[in-house]
C-alpha positions, 0 to 999 in steps of 0.5 A: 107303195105302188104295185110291186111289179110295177116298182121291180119292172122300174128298178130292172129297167133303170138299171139295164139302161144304165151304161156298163151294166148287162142289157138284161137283168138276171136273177139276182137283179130281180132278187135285189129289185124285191128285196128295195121293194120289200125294204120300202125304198123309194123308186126315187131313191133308187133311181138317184143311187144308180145314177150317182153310181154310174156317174162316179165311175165316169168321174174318174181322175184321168189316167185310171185304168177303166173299170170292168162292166157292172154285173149286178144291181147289188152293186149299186147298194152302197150307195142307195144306203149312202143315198138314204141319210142324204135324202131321207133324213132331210126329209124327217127334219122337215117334217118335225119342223113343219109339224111342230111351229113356224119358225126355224130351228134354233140350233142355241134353243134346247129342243125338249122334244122326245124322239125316237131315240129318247129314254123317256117313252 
């Protein structure tokens, strides 16, 4: 991973120039930007779950009441774990594919691939 004040400095400035949320991240913004760190989620990851966060509360059916301003990152936590099987599991599909042939999956052809999950260890 990077530097680890590097990656906490990120994640506090993406989330203070987010709208409707504090120009100045507090305490336990901090504790939640080591806390991603230490869970090793990617800035990229980060960065798209704020975003989407945000955006969702822009895309509102009209009519609604406004919402009432951010006060912490952790708000943002469900969707960065939202966030993670959209983005990450792809990832690992790609890569067992890219690791083991060259032609597609077959979803018909039985995969006798053990994973992690298998009982045969």
């Amino acid at each position: 991973m990077t530097d680890p004040a590097a990656y906490i400095a990120a994640v506090l400035e993406l989330y203070a120039g987010l709208p409707d949320t504090p120009i100045h991240a507090g305490g336990p913004d901090q504790w939640m930007a080591r806390h991603f760190l230490r869970e090793e989620i990617p800035l990229r990851l980060v960065e798209a779950a704020l975003l989407l966060g945000s955006l969702r509360r822009f895309v509102r059916p009209s009519g609604m009441p406004p919402l009432p301003p951010i006060r912490s990152l952790a708000y943002f936590r469900p969707v960065i774990d939202e966030d993670s099987g959209l983005i990450l599991c792809p990832m690992a599909t790609s890569i067992t594919f890219a690791s083991n042939s060259s032609e597609p999956p077959n979803p018909s052809r039985p995969n006798n691939q053990k994973t992690t999950f298998s009982d045969a260890r």
